[in-house]
mmCIF file as Biopython writes it, N, C-alpha, C and O atoms, coordinates in Angstrom:
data_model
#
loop_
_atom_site.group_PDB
_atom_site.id
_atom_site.type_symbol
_atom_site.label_atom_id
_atom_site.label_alt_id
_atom_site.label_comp_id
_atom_site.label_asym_id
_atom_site.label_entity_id
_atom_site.label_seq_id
_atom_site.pdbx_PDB_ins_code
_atom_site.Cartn_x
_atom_site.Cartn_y
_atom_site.Cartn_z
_atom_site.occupancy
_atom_site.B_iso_or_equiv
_atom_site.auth_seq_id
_atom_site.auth_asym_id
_atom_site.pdbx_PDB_model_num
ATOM 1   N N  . UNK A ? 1  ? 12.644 123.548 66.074 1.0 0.0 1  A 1 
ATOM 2   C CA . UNK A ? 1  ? 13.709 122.796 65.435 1.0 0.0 1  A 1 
ATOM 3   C C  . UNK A ? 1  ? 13.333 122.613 63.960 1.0 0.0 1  A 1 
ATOM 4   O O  . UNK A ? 1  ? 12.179 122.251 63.732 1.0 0.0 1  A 1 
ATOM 5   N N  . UNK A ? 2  ? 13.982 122.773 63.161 1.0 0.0 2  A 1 
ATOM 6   C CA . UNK A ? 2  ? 14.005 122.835 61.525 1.0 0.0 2  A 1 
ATOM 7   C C  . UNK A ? 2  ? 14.121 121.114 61.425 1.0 0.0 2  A 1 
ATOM 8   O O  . UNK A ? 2  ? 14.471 120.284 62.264 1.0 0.0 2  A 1 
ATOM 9   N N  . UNK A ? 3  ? 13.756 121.008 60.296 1.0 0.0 3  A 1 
ATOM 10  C CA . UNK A ? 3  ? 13.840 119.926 59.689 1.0 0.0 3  A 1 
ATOM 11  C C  . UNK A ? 3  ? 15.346 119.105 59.111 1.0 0.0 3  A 1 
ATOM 12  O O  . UNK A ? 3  ? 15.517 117.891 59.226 1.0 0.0 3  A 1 
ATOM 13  N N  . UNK A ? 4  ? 16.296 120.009 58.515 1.0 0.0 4  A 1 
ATOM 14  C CA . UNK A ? 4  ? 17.415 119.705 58.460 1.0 0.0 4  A 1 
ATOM 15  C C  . UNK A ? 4  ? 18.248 119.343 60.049 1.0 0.0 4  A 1 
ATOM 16  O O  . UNK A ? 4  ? 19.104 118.482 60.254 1.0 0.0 4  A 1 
ATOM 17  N N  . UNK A ? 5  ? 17.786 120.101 60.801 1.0 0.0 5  A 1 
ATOM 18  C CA . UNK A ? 5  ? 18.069 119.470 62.312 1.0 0.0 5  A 1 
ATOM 19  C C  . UNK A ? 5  ? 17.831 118.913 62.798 1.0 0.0 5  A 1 
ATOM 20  O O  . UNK A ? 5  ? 18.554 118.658 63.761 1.0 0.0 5  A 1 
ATOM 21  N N  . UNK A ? 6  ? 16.554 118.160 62.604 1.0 0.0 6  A 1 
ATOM 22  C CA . UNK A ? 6  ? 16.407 116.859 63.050 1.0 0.0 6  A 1 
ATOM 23  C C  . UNK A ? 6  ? 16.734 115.924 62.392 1.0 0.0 6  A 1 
ATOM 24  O O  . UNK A ? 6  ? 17.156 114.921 62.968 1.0 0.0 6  A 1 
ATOM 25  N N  . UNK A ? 7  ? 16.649 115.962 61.148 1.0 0.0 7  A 1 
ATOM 26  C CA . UNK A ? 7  ? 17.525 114.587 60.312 1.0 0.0 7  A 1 
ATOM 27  C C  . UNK A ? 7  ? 18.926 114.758 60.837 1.0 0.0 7  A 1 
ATOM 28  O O  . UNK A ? 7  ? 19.396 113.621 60.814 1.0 0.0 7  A 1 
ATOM 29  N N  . UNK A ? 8  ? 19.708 115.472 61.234 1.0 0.0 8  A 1 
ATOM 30  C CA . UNK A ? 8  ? 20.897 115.336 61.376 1.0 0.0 8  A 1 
ATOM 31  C C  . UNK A ? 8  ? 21.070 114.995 62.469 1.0 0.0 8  A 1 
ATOM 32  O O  . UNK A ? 8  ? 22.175 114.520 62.729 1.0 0.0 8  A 1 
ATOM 33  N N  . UNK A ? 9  ? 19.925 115.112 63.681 1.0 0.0 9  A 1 
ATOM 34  C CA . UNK A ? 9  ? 19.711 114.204 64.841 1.0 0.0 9  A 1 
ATOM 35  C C  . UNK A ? 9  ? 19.768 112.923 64.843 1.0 0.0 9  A 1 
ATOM 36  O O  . UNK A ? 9  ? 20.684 112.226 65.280 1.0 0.0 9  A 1 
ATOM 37  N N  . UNK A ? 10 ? 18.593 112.528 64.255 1.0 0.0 10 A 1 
ATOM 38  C CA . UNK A ? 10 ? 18.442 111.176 63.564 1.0 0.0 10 A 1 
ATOM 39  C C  . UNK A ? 10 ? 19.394 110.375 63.356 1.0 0.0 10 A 1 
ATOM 40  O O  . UNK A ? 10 ? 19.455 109.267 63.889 1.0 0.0 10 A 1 
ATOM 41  N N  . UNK A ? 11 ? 20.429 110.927 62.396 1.0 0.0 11 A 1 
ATOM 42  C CA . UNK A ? 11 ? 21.304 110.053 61.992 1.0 0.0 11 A 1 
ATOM 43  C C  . UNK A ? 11 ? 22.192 109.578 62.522 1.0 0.0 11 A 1 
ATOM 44  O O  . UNK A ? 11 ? 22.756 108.485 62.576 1.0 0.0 11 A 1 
ATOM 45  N N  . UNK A ? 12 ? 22.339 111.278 63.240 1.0 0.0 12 A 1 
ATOM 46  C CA . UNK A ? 12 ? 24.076 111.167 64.460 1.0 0.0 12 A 1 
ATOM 47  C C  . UNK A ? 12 ? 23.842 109.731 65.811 1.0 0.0 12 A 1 
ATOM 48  O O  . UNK A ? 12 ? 24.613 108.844 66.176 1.0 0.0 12 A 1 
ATOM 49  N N  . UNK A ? 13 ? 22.128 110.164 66.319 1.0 0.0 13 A 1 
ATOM 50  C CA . UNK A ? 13 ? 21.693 109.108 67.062 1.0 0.0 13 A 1 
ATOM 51  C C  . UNK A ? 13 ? 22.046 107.952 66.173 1.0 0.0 13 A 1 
ATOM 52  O O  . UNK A ? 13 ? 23.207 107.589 66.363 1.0 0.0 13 A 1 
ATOM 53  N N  . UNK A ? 14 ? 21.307 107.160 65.125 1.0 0.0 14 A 1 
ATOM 54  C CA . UNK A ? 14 ? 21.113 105.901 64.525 1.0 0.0 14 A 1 
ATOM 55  C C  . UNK A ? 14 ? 22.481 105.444 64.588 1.0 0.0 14 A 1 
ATOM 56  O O  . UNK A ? 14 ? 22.805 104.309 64.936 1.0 0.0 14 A 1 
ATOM 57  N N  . UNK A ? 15 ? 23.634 106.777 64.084 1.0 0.0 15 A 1 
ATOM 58  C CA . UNK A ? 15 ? 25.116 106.040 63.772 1.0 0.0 15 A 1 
ATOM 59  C C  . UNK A ? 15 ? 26.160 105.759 65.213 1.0 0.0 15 A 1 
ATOM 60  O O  . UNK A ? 15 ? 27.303 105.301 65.211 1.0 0.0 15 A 1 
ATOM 61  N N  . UNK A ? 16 ? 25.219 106.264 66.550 1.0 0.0 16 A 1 
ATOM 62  C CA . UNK A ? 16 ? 26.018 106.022 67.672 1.0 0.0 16 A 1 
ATOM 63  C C  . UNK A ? 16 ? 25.280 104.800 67.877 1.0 0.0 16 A 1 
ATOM 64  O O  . UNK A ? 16 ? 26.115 103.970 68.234 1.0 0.0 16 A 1 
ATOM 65  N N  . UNK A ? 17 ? 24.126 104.264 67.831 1.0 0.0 17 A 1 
ATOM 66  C CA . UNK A ? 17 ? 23.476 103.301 68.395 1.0 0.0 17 A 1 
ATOM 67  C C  . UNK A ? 17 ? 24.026 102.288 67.658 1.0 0.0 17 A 1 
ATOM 68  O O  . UNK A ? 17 ? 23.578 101.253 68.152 1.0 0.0 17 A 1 
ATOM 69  N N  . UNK A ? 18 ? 24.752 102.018 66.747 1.0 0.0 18 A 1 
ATOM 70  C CA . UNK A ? 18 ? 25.482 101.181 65.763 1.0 0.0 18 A 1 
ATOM 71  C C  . UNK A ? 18 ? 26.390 101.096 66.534 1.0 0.0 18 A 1 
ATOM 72  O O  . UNK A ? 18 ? 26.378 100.124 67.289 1.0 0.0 18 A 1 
ATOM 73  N N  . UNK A ? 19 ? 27.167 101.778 66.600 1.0 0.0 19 A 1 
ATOM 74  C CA . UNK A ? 19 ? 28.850 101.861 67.343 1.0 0.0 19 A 1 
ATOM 75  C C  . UNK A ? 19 ? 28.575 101.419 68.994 1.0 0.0 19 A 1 
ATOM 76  O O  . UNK A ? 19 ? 29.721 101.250 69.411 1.0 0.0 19 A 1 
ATOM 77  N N  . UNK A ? 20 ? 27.749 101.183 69.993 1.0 0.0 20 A 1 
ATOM 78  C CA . UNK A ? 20 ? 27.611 101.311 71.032 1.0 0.0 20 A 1 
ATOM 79  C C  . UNK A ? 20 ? 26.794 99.818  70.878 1.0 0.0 20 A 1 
ATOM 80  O O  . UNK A ? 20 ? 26.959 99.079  71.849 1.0 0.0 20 A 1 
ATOM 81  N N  . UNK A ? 21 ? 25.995 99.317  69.861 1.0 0.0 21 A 1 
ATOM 82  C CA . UNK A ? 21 ? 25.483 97.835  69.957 1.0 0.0 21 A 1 
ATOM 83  C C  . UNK A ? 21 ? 27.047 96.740  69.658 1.0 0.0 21 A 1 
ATOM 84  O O  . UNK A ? 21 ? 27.353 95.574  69.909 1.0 0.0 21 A 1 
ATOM 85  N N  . UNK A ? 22 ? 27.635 97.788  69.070 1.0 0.0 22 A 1 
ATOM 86  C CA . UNK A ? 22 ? 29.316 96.803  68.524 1.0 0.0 22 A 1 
ATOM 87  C C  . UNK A ? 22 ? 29.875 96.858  68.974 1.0 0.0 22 A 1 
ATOM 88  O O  . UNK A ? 22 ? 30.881 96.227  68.651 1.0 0.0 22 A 1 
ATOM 89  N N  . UNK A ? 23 ? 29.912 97.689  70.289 1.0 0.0 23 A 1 
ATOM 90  C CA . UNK A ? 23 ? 30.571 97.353  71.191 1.0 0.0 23 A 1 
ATOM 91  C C  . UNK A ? 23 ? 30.447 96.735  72.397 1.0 0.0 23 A 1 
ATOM 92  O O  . UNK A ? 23 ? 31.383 96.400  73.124 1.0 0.0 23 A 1 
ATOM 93  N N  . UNK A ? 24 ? 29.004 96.549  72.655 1.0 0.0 24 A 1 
ATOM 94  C CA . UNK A ? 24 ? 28.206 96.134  73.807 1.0 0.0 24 A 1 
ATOM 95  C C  . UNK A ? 24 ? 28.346 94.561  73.424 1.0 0.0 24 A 1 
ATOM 96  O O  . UNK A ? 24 ? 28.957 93.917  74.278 1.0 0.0 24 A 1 
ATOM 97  N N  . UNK A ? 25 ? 27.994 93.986  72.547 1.0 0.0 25 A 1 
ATOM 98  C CA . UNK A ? 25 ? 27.714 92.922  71.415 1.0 0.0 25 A 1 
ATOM 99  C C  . UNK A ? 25 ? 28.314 92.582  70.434 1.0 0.0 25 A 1 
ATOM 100 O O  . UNK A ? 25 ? 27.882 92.617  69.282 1.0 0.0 25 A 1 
ATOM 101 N N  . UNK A ? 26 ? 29.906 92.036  70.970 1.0 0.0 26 A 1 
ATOM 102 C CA . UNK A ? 26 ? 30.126 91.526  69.330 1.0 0.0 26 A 1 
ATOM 103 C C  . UNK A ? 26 ? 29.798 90.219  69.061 1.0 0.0 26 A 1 
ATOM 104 O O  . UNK A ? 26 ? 29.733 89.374  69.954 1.0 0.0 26 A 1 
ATOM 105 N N  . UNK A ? 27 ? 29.567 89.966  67.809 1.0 0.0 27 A 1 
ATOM 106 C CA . UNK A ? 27 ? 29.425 88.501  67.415 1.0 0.0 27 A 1 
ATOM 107 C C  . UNK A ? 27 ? 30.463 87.805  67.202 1.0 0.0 27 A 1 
ATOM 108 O O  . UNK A ? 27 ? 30.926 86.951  67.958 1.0 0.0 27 A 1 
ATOM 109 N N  . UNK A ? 28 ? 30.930 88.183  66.026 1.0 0.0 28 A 1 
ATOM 110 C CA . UNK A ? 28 ? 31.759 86.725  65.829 1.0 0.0 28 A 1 
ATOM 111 C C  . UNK A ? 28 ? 33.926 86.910  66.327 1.0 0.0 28 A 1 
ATOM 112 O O  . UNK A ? 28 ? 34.915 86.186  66.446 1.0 0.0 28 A 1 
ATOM 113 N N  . UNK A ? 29 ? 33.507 88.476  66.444 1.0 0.0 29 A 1 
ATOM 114 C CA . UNK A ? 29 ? 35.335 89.012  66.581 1.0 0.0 29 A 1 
ATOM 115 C C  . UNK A ? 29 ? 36.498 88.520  65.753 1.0 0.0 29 A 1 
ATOM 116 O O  . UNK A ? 29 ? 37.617 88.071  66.001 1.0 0.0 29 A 1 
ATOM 117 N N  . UNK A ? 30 ? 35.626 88.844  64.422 1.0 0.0 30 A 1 
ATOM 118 C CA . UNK A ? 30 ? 36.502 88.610  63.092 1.0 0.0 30 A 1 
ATOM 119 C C  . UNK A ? 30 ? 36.640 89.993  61.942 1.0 0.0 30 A 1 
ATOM 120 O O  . UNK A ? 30 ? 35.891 90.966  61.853 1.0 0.0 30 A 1 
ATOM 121 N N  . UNK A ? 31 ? 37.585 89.740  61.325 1.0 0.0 31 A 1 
ATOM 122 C CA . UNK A ? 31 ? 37.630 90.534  60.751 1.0 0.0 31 A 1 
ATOM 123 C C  . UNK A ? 31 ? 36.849 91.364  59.951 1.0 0.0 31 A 1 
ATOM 124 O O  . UNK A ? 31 ? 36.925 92.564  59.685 1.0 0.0 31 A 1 
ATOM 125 N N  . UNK A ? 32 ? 35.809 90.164  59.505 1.0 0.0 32 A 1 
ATOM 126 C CA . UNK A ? 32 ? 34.939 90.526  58.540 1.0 0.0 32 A 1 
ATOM 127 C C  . UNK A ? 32 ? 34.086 91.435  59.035 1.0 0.0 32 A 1 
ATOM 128 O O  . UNK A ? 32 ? 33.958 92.507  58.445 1.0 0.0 32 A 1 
ATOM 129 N N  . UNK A ? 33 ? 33.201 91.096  60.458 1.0 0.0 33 A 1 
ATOM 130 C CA . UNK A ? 33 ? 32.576 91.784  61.260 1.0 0.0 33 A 1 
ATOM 131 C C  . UNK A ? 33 ? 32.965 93.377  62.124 1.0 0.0 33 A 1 
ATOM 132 O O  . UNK A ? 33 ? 32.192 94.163  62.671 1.0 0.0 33 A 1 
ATOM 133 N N  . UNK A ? 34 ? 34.583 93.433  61.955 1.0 0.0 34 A 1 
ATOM 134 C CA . UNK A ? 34 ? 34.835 94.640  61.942 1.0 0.0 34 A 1 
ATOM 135 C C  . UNK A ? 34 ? 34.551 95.475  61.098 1.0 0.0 34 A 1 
ATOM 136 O O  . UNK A ? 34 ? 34.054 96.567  61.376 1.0 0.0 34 A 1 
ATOM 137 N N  . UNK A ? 35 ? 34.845 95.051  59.855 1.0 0.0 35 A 1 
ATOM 138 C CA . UNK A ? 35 ? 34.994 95.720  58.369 1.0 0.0 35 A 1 
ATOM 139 C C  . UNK A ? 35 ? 33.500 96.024  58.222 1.0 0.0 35 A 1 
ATOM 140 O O  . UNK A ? 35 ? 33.330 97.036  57.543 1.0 0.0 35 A 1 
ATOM 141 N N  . UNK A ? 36 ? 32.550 95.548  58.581 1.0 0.0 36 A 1 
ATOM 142 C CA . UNK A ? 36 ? 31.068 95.354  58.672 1.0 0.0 36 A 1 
ATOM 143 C C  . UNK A ? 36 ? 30.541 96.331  59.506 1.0 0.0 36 A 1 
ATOM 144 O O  . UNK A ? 36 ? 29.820 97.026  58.790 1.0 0.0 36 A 1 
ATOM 145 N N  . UNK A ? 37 ? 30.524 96.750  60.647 1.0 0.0 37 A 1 
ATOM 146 C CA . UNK A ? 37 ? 30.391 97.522  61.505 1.0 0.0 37 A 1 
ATOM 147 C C  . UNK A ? 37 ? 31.197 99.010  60.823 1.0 0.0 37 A 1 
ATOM 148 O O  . UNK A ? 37 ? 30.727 99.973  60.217 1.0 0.0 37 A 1 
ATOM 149 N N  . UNK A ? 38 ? 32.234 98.752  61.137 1.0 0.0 38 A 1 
ATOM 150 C CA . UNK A ? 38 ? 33.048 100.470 60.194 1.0 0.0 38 A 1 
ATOM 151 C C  . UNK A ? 38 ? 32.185 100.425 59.286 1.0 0.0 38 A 1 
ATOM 152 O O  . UNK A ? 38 ? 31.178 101.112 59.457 1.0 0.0 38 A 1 
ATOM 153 N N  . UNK A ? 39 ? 32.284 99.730  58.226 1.0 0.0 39 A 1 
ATOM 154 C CA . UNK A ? 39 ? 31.569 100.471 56.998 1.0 0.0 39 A 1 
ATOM 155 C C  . UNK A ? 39 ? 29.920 100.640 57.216 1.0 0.0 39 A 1 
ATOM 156 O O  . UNK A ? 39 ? 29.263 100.715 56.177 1.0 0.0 39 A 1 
ATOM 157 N N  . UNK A ? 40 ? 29.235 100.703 58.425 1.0 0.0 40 A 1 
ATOM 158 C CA . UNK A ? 40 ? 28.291 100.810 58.464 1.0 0.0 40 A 1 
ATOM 159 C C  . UNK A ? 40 ? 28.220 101.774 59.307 1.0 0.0 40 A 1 
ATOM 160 O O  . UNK A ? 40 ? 27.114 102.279 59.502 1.0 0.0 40 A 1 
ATOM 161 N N  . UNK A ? 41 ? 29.273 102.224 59.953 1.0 0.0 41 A 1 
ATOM 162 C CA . UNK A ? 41 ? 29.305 103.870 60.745 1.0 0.0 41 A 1 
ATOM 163 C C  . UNK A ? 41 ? 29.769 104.531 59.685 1.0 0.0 41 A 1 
ATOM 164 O O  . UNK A ? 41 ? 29.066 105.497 59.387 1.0 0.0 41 A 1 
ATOM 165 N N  . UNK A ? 42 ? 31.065 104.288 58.746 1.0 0.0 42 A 1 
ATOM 166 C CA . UNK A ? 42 ? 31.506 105.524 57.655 1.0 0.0 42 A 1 
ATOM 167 C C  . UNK A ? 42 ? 30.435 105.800 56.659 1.0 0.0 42 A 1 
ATOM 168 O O  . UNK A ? 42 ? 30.468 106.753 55.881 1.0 0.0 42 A 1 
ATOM 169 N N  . UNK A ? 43 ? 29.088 104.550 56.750 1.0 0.0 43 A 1 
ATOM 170 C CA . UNK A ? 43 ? 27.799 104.906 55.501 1.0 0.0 43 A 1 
ATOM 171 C C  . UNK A ? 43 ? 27.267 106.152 56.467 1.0 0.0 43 A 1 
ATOM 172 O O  . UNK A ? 43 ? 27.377 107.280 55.987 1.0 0.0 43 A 1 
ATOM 173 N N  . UNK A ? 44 ? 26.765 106.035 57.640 1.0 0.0 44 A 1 
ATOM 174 C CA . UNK A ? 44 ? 26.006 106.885 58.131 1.0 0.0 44 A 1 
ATOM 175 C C  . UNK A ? 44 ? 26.970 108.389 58.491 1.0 0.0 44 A 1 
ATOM 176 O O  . UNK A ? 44 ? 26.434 109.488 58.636 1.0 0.0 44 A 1 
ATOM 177 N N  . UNK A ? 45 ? 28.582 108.131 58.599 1.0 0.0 45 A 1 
ATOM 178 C CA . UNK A ? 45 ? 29.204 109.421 58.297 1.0 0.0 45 A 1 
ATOM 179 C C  . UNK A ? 45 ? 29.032 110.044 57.125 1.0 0.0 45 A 1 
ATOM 180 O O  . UNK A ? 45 ? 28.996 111.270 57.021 1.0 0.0 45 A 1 
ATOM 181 N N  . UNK A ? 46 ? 28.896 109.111 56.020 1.0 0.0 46 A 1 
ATOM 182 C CA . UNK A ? 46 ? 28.474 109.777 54.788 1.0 0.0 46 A 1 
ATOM 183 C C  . UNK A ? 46 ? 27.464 110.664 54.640 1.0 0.0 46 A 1 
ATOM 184 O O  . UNK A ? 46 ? 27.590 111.785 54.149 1.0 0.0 46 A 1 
ATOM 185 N N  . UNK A ? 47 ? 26.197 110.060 55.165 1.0 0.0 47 A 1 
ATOM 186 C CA . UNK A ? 47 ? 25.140 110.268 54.660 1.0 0.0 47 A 1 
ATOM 187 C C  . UNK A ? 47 ? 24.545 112.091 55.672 1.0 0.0 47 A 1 
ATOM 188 O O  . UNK A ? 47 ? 23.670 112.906 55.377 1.0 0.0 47 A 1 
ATOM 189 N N  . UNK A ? 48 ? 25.462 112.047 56.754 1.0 0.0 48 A 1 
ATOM 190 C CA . UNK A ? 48 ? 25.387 113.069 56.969 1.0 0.0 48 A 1 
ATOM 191 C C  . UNK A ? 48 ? 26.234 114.115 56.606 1.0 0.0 48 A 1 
ATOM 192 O O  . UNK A ? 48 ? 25.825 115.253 56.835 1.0 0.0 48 A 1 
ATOM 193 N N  . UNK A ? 49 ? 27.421 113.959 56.044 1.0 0.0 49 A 1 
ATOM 194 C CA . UNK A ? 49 ? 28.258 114.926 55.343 1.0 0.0 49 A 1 
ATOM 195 C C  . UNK A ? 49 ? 27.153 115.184 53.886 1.0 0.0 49 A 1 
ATOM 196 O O  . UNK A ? 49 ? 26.917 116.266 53.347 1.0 0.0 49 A 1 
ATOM 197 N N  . UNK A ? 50 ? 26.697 114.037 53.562 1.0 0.0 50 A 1 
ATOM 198 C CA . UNK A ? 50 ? 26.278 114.669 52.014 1.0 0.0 50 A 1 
ATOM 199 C C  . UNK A ? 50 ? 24.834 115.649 52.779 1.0 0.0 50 A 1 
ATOM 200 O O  . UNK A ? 50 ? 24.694 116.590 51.998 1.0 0.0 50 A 1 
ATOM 201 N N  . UNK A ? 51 ? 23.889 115.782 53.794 1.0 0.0 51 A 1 
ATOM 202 C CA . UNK A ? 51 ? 22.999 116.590 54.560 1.0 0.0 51 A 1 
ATOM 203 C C  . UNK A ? 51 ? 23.650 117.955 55.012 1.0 0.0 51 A 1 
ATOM 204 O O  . UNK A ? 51 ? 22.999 118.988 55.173 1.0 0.0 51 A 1 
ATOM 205 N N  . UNK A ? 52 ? 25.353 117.808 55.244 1.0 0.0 52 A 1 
ATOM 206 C CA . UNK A ? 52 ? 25.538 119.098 55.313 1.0 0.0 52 A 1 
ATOM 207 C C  . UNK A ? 52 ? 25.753 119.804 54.635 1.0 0.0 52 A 1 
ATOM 208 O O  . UNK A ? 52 ? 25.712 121.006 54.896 1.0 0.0 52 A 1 
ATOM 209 N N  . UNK A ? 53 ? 26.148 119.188 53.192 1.0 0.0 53 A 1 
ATOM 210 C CA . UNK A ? 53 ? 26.974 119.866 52.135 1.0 0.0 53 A 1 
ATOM 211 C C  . UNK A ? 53 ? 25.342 120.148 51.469 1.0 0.0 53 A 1 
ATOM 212 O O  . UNK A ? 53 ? 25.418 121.233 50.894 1.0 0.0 53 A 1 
ATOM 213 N N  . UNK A ? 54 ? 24.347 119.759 51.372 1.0 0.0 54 A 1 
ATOM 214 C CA . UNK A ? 54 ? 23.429 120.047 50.925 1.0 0.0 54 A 1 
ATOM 215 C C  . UNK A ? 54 ? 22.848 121.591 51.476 1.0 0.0 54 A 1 
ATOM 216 O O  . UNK A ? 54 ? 22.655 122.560 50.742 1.0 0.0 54 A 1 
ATOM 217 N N  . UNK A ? 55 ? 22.632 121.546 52.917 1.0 0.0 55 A 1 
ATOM 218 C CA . UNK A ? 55 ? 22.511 122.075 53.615 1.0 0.0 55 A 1 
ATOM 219 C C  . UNK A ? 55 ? 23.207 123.755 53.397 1.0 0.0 55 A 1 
ATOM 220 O O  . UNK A ? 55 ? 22.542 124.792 53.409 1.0 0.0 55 A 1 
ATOM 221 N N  . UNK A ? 56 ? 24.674 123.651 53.207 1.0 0.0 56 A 1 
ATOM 222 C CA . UNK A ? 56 ? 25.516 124.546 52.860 1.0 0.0 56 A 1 
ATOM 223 C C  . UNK A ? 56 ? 25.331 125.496 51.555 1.0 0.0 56 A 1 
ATOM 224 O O  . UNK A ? 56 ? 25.414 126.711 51.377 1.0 0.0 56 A 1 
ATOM 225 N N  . UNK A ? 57 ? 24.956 124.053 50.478 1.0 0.0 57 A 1 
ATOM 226 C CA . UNK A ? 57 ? 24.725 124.650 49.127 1.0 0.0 57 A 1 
ATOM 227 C C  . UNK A ? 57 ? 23.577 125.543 49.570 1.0 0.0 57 A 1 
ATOM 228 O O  . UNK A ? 57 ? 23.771 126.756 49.647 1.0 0.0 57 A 1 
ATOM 229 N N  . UNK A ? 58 ? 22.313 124.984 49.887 1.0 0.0 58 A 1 
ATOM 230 C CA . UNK A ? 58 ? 21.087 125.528 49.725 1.0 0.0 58 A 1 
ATOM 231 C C  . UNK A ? 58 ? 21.092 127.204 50.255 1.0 0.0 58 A 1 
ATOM 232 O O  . UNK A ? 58 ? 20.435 128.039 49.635 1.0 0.0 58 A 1 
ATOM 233 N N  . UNK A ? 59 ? 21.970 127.598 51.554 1.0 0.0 59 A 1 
ATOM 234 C CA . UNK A ? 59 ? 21.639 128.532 52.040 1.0 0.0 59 A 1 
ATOM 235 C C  . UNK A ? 59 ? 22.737 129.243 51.846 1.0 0.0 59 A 1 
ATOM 236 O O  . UNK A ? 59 ? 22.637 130.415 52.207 1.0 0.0 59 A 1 
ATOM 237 N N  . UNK A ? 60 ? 24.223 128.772 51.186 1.0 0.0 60 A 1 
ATOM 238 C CA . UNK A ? 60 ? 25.167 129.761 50.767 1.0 0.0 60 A 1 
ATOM 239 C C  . UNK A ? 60 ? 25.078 129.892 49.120 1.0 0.0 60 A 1 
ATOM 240 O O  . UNK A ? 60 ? 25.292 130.977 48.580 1.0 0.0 60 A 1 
ATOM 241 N N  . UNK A ? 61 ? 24.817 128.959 48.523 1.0 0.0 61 A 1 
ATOM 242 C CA . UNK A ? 61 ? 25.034 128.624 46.866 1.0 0.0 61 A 1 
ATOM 243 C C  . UNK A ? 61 ? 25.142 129.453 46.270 1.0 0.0 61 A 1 
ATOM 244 O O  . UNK A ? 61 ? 24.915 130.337 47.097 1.0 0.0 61 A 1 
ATOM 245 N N  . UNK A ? 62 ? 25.411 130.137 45.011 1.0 0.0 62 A 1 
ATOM 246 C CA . UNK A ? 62 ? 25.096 130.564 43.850 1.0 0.0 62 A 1 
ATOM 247 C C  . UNK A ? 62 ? 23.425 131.002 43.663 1.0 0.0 62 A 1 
ATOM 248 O O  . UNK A ? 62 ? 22.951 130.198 44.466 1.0 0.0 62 A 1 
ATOM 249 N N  . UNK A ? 63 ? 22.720 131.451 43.340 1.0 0.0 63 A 1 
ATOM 250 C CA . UNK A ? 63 ? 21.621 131.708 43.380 1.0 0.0 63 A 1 
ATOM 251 C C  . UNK A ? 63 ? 21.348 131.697 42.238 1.0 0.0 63 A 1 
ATOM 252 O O  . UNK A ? 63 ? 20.300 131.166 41.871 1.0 0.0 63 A 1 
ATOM 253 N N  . UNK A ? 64 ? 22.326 132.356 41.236 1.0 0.0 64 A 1 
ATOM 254 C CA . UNK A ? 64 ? 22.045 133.092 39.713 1.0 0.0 64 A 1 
ATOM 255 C C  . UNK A ? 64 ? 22.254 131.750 38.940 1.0 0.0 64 A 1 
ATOM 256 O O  . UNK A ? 64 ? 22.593 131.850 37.760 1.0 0.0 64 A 1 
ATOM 257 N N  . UNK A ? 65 ? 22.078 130.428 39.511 1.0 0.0 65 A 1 
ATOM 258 C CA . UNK A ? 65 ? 22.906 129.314 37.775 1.0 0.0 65 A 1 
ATOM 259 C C  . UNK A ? 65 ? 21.225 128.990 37.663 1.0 0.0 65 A 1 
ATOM 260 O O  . UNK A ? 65 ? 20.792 128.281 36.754 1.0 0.0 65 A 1 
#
């Protein structure tokens, strides 16, 4: 397993174990705490879109800039 494949393990795990504690466990069932939870699964959607697009560059990119 490559290294870019396991971080993208990593994360996909970390960002279900988020979504699956918020749902097992909510606290307060307010709004705020929704907005709190999403934006803490769409950070870790981020953070693996910016791993793929990296990912993409590195092994399709431009070579010559």
């Amino acid at each position: 397993m490559n290294f870019e494949t396991l971080l993208l393990n990593r994360l996909k795990a970390a960002q279900q174990e988020v979504a699956l504690e918020a749902l097992r466990r909510p606290q307060t069932r307010d709004a705020f705490e929704y907005g709190l939870r999403v934006g803490i699964v769409e950070g870790y959607e981020a953070a693996i879109n910016v791993l793929l697009t990296l990912i993409n560059e590195e092994q399709y990119g431009d070579k010559d800039l």
